[in-house]
C-alpha positions in Angstrom: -25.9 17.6 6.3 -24.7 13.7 5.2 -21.8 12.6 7.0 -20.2 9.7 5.4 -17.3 9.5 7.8 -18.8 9.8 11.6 -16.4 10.3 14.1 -17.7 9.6 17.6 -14.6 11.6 19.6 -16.6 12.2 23.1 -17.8 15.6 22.3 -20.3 15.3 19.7 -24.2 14.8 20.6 -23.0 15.3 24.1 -23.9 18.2 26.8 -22.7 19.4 30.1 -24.1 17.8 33.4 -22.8 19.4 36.6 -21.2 16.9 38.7 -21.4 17.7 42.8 -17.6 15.5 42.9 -16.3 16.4 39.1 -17.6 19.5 38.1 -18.6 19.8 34.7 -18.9 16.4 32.7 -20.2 15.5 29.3 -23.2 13.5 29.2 -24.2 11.7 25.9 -27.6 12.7 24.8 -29.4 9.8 23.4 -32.3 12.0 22.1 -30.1 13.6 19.6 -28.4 10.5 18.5 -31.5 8.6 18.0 -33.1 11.6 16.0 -30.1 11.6 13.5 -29.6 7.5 12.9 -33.3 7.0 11.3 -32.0 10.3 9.1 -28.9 9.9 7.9 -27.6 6.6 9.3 -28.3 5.1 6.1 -25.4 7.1 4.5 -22.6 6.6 6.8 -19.8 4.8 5.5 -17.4 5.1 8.0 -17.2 5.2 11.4 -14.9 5.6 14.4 -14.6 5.5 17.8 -11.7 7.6 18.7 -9.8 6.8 21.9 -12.2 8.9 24.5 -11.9 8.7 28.7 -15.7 9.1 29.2 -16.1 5.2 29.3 -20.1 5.1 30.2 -20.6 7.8 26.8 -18.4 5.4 24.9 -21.0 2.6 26.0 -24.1 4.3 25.9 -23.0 5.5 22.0 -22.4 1.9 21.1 -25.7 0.7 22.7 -27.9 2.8 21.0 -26.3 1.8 17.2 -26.7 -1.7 18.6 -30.4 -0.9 19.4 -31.3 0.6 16.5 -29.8 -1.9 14.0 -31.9 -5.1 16.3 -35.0 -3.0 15.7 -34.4 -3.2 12.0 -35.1 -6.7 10.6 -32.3 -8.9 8.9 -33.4 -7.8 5.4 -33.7 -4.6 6.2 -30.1 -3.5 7.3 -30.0 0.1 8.4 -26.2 0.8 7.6 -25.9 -0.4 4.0 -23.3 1.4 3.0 -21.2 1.0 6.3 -17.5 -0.3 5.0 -15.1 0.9 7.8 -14.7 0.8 11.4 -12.4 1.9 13.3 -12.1 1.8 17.6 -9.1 1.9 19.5 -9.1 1.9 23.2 -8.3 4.1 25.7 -5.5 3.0 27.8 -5.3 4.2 31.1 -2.0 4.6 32.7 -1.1 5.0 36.5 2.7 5.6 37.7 4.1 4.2 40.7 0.9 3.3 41.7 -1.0 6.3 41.9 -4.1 6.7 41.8 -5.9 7.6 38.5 -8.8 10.3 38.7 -10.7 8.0 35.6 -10.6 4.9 37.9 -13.6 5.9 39.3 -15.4 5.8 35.8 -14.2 2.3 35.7 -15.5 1.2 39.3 -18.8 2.9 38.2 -19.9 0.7 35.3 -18.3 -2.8 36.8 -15.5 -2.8 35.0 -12.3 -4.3 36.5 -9.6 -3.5 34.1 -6.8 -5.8 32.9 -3.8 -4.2 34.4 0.2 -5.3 33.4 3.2 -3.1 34.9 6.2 -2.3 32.8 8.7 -0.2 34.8 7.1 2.5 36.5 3.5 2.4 34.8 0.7 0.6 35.1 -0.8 0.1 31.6 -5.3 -1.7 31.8 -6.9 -2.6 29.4 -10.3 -3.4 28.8 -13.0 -6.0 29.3 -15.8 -6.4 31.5 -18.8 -4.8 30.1 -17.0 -2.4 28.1 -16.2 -5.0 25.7 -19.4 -7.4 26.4 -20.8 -3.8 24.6 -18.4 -3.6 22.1 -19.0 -7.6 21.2 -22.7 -6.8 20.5 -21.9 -3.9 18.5 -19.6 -5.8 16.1 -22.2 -8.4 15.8 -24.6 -6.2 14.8 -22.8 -4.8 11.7 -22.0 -6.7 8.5 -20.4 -6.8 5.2 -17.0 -4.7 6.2 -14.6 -4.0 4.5 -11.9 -2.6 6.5 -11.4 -3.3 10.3 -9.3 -1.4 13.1 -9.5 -2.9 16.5 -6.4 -1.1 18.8 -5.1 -1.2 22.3 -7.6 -4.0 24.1 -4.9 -5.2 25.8 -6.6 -8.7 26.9 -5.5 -10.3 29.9 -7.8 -12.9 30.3 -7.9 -16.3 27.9 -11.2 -16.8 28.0 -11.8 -13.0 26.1 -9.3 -13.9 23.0 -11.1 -14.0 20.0 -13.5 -11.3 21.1 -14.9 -9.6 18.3 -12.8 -11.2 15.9 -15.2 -13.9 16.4 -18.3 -11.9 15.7 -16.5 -9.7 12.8 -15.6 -13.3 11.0 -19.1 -14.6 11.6 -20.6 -10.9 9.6 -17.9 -10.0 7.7 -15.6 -12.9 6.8 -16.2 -13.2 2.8 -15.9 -9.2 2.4 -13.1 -7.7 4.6 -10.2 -6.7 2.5 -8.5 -4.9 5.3 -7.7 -5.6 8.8 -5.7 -3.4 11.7 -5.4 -5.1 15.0 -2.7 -3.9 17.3 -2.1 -4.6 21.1 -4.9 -7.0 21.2 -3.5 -8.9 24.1 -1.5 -7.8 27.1 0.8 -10.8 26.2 2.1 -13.3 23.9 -0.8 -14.7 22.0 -0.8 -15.8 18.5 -3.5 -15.2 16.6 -4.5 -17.9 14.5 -8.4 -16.4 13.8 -6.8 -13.8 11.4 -5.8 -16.4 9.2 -9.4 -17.3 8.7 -10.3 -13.9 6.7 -9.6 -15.3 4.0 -10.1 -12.2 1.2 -7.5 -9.9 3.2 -4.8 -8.5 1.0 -3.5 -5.7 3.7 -3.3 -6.4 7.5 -1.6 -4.6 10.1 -0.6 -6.4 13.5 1.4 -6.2 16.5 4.1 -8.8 16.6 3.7 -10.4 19.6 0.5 -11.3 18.2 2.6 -13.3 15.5 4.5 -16.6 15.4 5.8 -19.1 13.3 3.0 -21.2 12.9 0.5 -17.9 12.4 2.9 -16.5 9.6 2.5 -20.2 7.6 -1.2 -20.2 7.8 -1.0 -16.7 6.7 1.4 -17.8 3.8 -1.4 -20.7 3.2 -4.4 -19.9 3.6 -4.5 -15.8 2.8 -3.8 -16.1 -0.8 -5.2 -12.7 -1.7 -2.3 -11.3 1.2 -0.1 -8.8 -0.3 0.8 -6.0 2.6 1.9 -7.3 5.7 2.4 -4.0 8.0 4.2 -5.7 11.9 4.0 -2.7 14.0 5.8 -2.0 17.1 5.1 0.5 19.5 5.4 1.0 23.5 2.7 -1.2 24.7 4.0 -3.9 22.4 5.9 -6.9 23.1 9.3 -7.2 21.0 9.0 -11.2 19.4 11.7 -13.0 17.1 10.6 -15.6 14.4 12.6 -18.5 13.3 15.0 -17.8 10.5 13.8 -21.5 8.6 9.7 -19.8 8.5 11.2 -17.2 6.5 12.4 -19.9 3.9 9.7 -21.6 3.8 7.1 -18.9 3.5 9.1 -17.6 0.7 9.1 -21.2 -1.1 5.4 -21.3 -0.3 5.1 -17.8 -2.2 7.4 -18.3 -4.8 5.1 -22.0 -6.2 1.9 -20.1 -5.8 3.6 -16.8 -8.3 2.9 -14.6 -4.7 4.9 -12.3 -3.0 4.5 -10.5 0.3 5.3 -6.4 0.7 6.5 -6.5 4.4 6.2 -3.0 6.1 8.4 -3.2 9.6 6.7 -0.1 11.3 8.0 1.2 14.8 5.9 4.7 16.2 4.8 6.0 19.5 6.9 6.5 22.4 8.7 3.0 21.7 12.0 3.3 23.1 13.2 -0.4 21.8 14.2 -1.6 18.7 12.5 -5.0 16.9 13.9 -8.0 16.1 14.7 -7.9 12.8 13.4 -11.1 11.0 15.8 -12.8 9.5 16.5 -13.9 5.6 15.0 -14.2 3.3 12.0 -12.3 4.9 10.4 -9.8 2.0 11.1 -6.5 4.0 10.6 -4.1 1.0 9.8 -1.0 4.0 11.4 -0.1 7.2 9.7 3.3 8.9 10.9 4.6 12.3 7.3 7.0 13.2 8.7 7.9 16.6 11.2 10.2 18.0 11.5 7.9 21.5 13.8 5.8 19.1 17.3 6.9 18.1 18.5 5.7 15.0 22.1 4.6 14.5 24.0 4.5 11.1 25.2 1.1 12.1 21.4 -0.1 12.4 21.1 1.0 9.1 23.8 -0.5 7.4 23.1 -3.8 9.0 19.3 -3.5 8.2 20.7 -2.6 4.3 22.7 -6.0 4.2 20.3 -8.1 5.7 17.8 -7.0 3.2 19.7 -6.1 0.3 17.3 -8.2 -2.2 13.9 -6.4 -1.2 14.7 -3.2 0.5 13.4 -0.5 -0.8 12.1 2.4 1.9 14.1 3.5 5.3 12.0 6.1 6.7 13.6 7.7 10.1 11.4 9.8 12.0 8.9 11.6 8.7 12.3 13.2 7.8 14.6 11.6 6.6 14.3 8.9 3.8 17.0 7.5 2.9 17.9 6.3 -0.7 18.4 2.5 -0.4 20.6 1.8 -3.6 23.0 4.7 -2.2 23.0 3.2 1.7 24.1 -0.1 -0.2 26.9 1.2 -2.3 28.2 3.1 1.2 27.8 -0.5 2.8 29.5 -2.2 0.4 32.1 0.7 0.1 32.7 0.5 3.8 33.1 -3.1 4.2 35.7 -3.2 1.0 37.1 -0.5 2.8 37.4 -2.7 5.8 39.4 -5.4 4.1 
């Protein structure tokens, strides 16, 4: 059997190990995974690393692919149909300081986790050797053309521009697609995206944006045409000057460009964003979360805001609301007001 799209989700090639302290754990079993890469590696064209709690598995999964691809030499690439992949962390969370049965996964393998508190929880992230694996791994592959990198949650400066580094280094000149969300723990721009320079869709958090990234984007990404800024709860809410707007949309309008801004919020977010001001290109606005209530006065003022490029208001999966009809009730309601 030739699986094109390999999901790695903790289960497969693994077996049960009794543990005298767990129980029953799952052990990765190399043996099997390093009979089926020389096989049918060659086929894969996707593959993903699902959010799994079995840390050292996780490792020992992405060590092996590592391996076998340095055995290989440069000319002799063993994944050359590999386009996609796709890993997103798993967060671990503790509540009013409680103690978390996977922290003991985490002490195991060295890893001392980038913890931030917001309210009651206690949100880490990785680093460590976690992603000193997960660095080599991305080095290893090349010629990508999408990318999903989710949840790091970075604390330290000295680890941003992990992995982007090494996935611009392999895969700058052929990535058309590129989802990084909750890369940091806090406010850091990300300048390094604006170096991928065939991307026409990304997908970002937007506290990893500013005024300065959005112009290089607008600059130097000339093939850009979906901007998704995503929003969820382990994301920080960040405003942008109302003058970038006008001058990314006077940069776009001399190069015959235009942007298709997606403003996304999902998850358990309980906050709304800041709405950029005009004339940002917002052409979709999609609430993916039922954490968020949606008022009719948020939609009307949304509908105004954006009444030139406005074209999608998605609450919930729903409910999607005809644009050209919440403009006519707008306009209804504020000649109403007169």
């Amino acid at each position: 059997m030739i699986w094109y799209t390999f999901t790695f989700d903790g289960a497969i090639f693994t077996r049960k190990k009794f543990n005298l302290f767990r129980g029953y754990e799952r052990i990765l079993n190399s043996y099997r995974v390093q009979l089926y890469l020389p096989r049918k590696g060659q086929y894969m064209r996707r593959l993903i690393i699902k959010p799994i709690a079995e840390y050292h598995n996780m490792c020992d999964f992405l060590n092996i692919l590592s391996n076998f691809i340095h055995y290989h030499d440069y000319n002799d690439y063993p994944f050359p149909h590999l386009e996609e992949f796709s890993f997103t962390f798993h967060v671990l969370v503790s509540i009013d300081n409680d103690t978390n049965n996977q922290g003991a996964i985490i002490n195991a393998y060295y890893q001392h986790p980038n913890a931030f508190i917001r309210g009651k929880k206690r949100y880490y992230g990785t680093g460590g050797v976690i992603l000193q694996t997960l660095r080599r791994f991305i080095s290893s592959i090349r010629c990508l053309k999408r990318f999903y990198l989710n949840n790091l949650l970075l604390e330290s400066d000295s680890d941003i521009g992990a992995c982007l580094d090494e996935l611009l280094e392999n895969s700058s000149e052929t990535l058309e697609y590129l989802e990084i969300l909750n890369y940091s723990s806090h406010i850091i721009p990300l300048y390094i995206v604006g170096l991928f320079s065939n991307l026409n869709s990304l997908s970002i958090s937007s506290h990893s944006l500013n005024d300065d990234v959005l112009l290089l984007f607008a600059n130097h990404l000339i093939h850009l045409y979906r901007l998704n800024i995503i929003q969820d709860e382990l994301t920080i809410p960040c405003r942008y000057s109302n003058s970038v707007w006008t001058e990314i949309d006077i940069i776009l309008r001399a190069n015959k460009r235009q942007w298709f801004i997606r403003m996304v919020t999902k998850g358990k977010c309980k906050s709304e964003p800041f709405w950029p001001g005009s004339p940002a290109p917002i052409r979709a606005i999609v609430y993916d979360t039922c954490s968020t209530k949606v008022v009719q006065n948020s939609i009307y003022t949304c509908m105004e805001q954006y009444s030139e490029t406005l074209e999608t208001y998605v609450s919930d999966k729903r409910k999607i609301y005809n644009t050209a009809k919440l403009m006519r009730e707008s306009r209804q309601m504020t000649t109403n007001t007169d």
